[in-house]
C-alpha positions in Angstrom: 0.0 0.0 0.0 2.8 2.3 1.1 3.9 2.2 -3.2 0.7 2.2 -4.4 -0.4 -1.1 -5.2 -3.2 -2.8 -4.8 -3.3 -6.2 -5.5 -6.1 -9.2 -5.3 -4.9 -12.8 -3.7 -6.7 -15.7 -5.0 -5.8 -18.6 -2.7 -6.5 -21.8 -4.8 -7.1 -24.7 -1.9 -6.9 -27.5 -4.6 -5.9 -28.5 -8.3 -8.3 -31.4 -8.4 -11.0 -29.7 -8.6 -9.7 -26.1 -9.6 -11.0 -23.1 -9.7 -14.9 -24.6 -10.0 -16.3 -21.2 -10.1 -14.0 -19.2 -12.1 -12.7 -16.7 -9.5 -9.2 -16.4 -10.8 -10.6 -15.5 -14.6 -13.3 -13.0 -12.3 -10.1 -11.4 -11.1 -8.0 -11.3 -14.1 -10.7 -9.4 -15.7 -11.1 -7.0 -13.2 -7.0 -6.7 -12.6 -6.3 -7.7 -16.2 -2.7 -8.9 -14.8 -1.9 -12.3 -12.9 0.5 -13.8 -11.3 1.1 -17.7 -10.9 2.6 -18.4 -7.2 4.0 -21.7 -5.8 6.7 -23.3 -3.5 7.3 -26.1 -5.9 9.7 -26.1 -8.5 9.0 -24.3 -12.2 6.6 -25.9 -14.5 4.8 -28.0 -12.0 1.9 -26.2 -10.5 2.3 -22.7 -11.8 1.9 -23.9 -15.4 -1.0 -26.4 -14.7 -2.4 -23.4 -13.6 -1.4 -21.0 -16.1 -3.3 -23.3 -18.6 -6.3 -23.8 -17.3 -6.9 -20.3 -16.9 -5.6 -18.9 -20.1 -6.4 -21.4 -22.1 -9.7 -23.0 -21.0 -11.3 -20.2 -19.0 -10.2 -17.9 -22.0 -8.5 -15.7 -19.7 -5.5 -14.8 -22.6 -8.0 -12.6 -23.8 -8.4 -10.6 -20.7 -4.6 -9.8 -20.3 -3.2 -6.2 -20.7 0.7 -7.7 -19.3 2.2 -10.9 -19.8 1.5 -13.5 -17.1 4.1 -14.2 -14.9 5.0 -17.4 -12.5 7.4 -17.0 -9.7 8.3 -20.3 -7.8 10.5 -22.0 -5.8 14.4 -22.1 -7.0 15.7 -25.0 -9.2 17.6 -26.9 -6.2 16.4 -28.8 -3.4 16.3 -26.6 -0.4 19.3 -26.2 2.0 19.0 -27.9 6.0 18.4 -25.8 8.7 15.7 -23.3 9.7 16.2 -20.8 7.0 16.3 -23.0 4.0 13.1 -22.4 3.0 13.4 -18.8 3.0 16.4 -19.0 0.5 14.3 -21.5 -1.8 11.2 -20.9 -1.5 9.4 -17.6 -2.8 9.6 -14.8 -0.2 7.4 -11.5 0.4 10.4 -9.3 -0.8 10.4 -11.6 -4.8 6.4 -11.3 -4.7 6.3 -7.1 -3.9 9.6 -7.5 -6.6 7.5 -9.2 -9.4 4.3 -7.1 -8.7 6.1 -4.0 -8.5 8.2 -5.3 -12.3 4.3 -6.0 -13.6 3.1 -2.3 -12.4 6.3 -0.9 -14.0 5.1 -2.3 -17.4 1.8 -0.5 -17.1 2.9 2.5 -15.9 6.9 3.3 -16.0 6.1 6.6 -14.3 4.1 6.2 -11.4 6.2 2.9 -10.8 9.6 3.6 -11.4 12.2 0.7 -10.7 14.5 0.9 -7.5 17.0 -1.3 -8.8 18.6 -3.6 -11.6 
């Protein structure tokens, strides 16, 4: 909130059945921006996902941005307490992504801290 961003969380419980009642297509056409997030590694979830939304919910037709993903990293996560932190997704790469898609849109009400 503190940037400016508002942003709408579709948690989705379960892949068998998903998404029954079409909320994540209701909120890509309200947001007309989404973002895929899971702990698991790329491809799995994120693009089972991805699919069945854009492709048969027709939501490709609703997007303004491309689609993004952001998942866990492509190793198996260290030992310890703070492995999970270091693999899996964090707050800081979700505000990071959102922030990158909000850039897109509109470079000067969201300019980029960094890269």
């Amino acid at each position: 909130q503190r940037v400016g961003v508002e942003v709408e969380v579709v948690d989705v419980q379960s892949l068998l059945p998903f998404d029954r009642y079409g909320r994540i297509l209701q909120s890509l056409q309200k947001t007309s921006r989404i973002l895929f997030l899971d702990e698991d590694v790329p491809g799995g979830t994120t693009a089972y996902m991805m699919q069945h939304v854009l492709e048969k919910q027709g939501g490709f037709w609703w997007l303004d941005a491309e689609p993004r993903t952001l998942t866990a990293k492509e190793h198996r996560p260290a030992y310890g307490s703070d492995g999970s932190y270091f693999s899996k997704p964090n707050v800081e790469e979700v505000f990071d992504v959102v922030y990158e898609m909000m850039h897109e849109a509109d470079p000067s009400r969201y300019p980029l801290f960094y890269k």
